[in-house]
C-alpha positions in Angstrom: -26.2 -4.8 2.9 -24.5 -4.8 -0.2 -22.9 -8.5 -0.1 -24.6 -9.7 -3.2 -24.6 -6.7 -5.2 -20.9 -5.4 -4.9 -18.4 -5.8 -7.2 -14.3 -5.7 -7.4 -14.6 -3.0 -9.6 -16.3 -0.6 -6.8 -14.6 -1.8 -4.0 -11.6 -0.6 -5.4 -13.1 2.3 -6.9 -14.1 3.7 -3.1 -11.6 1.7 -1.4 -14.3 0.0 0.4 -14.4 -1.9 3.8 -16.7 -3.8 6.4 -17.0 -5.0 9.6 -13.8 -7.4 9.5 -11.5 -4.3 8.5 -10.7 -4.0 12.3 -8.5 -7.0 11.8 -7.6 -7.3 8.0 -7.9 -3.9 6.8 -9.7 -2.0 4.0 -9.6 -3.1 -0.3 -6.4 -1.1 -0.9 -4.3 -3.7 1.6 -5.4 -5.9 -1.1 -4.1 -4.7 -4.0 -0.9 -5.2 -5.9 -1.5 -3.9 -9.1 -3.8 -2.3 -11.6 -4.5 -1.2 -15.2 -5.8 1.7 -15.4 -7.5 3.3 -19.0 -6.5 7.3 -18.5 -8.3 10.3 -19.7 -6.1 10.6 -22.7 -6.8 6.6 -23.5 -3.4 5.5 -22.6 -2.7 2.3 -20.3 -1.3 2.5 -16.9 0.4 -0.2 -15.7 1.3 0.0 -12.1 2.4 -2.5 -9.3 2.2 -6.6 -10.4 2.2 -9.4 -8.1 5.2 -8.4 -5.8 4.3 -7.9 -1.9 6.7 -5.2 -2.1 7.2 -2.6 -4.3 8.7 0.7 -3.3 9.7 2.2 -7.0 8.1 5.5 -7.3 5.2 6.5 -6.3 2.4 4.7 -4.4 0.1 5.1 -7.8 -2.0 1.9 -6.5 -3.4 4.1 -3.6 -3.8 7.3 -5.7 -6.3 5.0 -7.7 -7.8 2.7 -5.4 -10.9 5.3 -3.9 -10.2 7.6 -6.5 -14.1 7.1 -7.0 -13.4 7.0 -10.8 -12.1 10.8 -11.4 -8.7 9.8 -12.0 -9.1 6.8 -14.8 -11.2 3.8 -15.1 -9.4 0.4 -13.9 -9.5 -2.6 -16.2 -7.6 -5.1 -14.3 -7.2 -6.0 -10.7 -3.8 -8.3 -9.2 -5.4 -8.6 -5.7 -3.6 -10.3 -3.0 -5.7 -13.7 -1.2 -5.1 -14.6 2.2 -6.0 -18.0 3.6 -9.3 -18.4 5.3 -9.1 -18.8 9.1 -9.1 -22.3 10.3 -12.1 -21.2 12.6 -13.9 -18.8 14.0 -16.3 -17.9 16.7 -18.6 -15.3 18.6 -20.3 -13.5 21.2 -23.7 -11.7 20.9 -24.3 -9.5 23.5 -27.3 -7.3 25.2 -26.8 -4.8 26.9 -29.4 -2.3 29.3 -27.7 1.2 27.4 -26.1 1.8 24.1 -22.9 4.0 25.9 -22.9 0.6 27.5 -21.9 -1.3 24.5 -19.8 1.5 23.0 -17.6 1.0 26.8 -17.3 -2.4 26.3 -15.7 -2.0 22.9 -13.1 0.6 24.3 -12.5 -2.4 27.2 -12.4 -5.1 24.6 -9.6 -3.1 22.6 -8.0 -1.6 25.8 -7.0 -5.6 27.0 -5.4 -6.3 24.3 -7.8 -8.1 21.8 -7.9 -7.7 18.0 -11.4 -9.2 17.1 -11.6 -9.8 13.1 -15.4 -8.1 13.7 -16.9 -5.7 16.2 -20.4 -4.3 15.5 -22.8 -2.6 17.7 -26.1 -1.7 17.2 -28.4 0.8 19.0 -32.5 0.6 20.8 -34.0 2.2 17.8 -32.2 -0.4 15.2 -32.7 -3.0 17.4 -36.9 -2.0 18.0 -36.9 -2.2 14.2 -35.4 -5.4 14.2 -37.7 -7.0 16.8 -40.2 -5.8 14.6 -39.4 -7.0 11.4 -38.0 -10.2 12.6 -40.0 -10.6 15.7 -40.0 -9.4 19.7 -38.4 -13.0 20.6 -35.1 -12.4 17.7 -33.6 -10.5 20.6 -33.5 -10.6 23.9 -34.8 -7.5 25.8 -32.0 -4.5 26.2 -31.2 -1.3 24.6 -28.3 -2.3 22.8 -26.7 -5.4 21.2 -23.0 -6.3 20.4 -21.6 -8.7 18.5 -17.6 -9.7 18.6 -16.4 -12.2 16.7 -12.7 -13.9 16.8 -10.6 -16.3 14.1 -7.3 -18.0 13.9 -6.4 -21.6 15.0 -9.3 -23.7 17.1 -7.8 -23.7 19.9 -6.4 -20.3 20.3 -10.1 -18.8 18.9 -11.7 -20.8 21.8 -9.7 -19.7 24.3 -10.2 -16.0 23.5 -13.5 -16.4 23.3 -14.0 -18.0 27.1 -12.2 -14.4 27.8 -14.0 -12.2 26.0 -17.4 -13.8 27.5 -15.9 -13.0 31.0 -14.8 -9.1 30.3 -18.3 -8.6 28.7 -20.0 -10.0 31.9 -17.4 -8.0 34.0 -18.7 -4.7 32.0 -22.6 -5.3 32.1 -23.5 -7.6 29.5 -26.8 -9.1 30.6 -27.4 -11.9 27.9 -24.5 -13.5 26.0 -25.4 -15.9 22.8 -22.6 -17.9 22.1 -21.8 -18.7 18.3 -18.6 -21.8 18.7 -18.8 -22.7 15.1 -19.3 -21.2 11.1 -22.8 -22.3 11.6 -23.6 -20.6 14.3 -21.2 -17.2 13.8 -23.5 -17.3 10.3 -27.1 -17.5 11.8 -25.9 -14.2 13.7 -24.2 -12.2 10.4 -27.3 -13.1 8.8 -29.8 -11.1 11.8 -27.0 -8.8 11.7 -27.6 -8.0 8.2 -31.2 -7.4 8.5 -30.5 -4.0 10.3 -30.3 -2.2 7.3 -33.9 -3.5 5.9 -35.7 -3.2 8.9 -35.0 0.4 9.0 -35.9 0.9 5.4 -39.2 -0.7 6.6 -40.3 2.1 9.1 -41.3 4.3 6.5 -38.7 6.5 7.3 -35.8 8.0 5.0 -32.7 6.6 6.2 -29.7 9.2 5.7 -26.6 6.4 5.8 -23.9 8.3 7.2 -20.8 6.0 7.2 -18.9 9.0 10.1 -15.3 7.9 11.5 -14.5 8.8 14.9 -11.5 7.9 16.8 -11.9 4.5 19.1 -11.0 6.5 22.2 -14.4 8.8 21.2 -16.7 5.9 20.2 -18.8 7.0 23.7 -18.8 10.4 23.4 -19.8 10.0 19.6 -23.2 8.2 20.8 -24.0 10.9 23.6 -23.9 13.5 21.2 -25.8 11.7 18.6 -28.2 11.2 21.2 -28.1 15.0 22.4 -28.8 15.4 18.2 -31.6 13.6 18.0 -32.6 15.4 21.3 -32.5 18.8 19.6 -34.0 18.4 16.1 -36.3 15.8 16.8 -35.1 13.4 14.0 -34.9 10.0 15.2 -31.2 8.6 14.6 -30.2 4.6 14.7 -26.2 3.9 15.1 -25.0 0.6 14.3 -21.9 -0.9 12.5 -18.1 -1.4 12.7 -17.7 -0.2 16.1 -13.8 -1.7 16.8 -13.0 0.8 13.9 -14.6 3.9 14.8 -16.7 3.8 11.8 -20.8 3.9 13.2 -23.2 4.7 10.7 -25.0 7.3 12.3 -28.5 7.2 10.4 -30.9 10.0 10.2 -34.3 8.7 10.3 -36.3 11.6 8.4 -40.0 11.2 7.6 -41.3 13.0 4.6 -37.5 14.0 3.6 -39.1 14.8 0.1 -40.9 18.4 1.1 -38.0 20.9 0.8 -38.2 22.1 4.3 -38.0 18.8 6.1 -35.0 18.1 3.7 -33.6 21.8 4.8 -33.9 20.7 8.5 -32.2 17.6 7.7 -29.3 18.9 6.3 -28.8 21.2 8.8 -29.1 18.2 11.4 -26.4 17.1 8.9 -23.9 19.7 9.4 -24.1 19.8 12.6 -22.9 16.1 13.1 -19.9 16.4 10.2 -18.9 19.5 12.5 -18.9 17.2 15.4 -16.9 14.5 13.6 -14.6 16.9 12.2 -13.6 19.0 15.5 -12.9 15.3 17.3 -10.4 14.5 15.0 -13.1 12.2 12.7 -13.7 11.4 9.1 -17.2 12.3 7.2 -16.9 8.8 5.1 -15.0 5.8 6.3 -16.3 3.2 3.5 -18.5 5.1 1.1 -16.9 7.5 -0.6 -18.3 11.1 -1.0 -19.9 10.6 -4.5 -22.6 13.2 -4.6 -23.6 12.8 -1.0 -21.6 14.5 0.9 -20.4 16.8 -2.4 -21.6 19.5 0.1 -18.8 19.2 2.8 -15.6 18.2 1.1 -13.8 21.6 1.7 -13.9 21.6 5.2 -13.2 17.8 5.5 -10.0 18.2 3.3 -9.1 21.2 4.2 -8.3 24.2 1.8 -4.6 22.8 0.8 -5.4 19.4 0.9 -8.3 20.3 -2.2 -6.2 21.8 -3.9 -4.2 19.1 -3.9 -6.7 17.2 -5.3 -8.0 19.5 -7.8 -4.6 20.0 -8.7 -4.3 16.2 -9.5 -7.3 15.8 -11.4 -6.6 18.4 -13.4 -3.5 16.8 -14.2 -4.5 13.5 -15.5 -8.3 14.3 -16.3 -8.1 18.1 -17.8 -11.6 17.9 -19.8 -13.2 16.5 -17.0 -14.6 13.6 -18.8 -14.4 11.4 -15.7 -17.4 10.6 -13.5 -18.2 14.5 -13.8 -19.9 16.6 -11.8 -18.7 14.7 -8.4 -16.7 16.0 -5.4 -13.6 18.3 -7.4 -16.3 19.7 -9.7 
């Protein structure tokens, strides 16, 4: 959702990713160096335009989704790759959404790196149909999307495999995508989700949750039992070959304080979830203010301090970004 409107700057400020980080990674595995203004006004220079670099600290991570406590970066040395020669993809329905979520665990399981691997629940998908229209996807409870690059010829023969595992799994409509044009029409539907939530009237709580791939199924029955026991509607979709869902609380009148109070205990009971499997509370967002509320327990008590302890270091007035996550 935020293609047009993002910027260097914040990607590397939360260390951002997307649905192709499955194959090519997150913002910091493009970064060689930075220039970073400090607290005290001096000029760090750190890294340059070497692939490797192991003098010293890893300061280029410290930085990069530091979410601008540390020191304010004022020049980027970012490492390009070459675009893939081609690419290609498969948009499937299927009749459940633990369905889809299988699939990707088979997908991974035989072997295939896909450069994007999204999946998208019935409520996203109802709001799609109708903001887009009943015939913009075929009838099912869930859709997924894979998509493959690298040389023609070895892109369309992993795709004629991946269109037979998703009809050995339970696919019941498969759109085939051989070309940019094509792949494109479907990335552009696909990134439509976000705005045909916002149009349901409901408050959408955009919880960007990490789970490990092996619990991808698990995490949608229990969002499903969630949704089950506080009555708030929730729509999962996103970067499913990662583990990183967006599991959305759909809350409607989220501005009266006790429908926010319910929400945020609906809240805490999924980041207790994530945390006890082993998950992350923010794979590509950054806690900001947000999730302000649950960084102790995500970190962990020495792993805080840690941070505090750093920020105190090279930020001791607190003039950066104040009154975020260490504050």
């Amino acid at each position: 959702a935020s293609l047009k409107d993002c910027s260097i700057g914040g990607n590397i400020a939360t260390n951002a990713g997307g649905p192709r980080c499955l194959k090519y990674g997150v913002t910091r595995s493009y970064v060689l160096g930075l220039e970073v203004v400090l607290a005290s006004g001096e000029i760090l220079r750190t890294g340059g335009r070497l692939h490797k670099n192991k003098t010293g600290f890893d300061l280029i991570g410290t930085f990069t989704g530091s979410e601008g406590l540390l020191g304010i970066v004022t020049e980027a040395t970012l490492r390009i790759i070459p675009k893939p020669a081609s690419r290609a993809m498969l948009a499937a329905i299927f009749p459940e959404f633990e369905m889809a979520a299988a699939a990707v665990q088979a997908i991974l399981n035989a072997g295939h790196l896909p450069s994007a691997l999204e999946i998208t629940d019935t409520f996203t998908l109802a709001a799609a149909r109708k903001k887009l229209g009943a015939e913009t996807f075929p009838p099912g409870d869930a859709h997924l999307i894979v998509e493959v690059d690298g040389r023609p010829a070895a892109t369309a023969a992993e795709i004629e495999e991946l269109h037979a595992l998703l009809t050995r799994v339970g696919a019941t409509f498969i759109e085939r995508a051989p070309d940019e044009a094509s792949c494109e029409r479907i990335w552009k539907l696909r990134r439509e989700f976000s705005f045909s939530l916002r149009d349901t009237g409901l408050t959408k709580l955009n919880e960007d949750i990490v789970v490990p791939r092996s619990k991808l199924v698990e995490l949608v029955t229990f969002a499903r039992k969630l949704e089950k026991d506080t009555g708030i509607p929730i729509a999962c979709f996103g970067h499913a070959g990662d583990g990183n869902i967006h599991t959305n609380l759909m809350v409607r009148d989220y501005e009266a304080p006790a429908i926010r109070a319910h929400a945020d205990a609906a809240l805490d009971l999924l980041f207790t979830w994530i945390l006890e499997n082993n998950g992350a509370i923010t794979g590509e967002h950054g806690v900001g203010l947000a999730k302000k509320p649950w960084i102790r327990e995500a970190l962990g008590e020495v792993s805080f301090a840690t941070h505090r302890t750093l920020k105190n270091a090279l930020d001791p007035n607190g003039i950066l970004n104040p009154g975020k996550f260490l504050d």
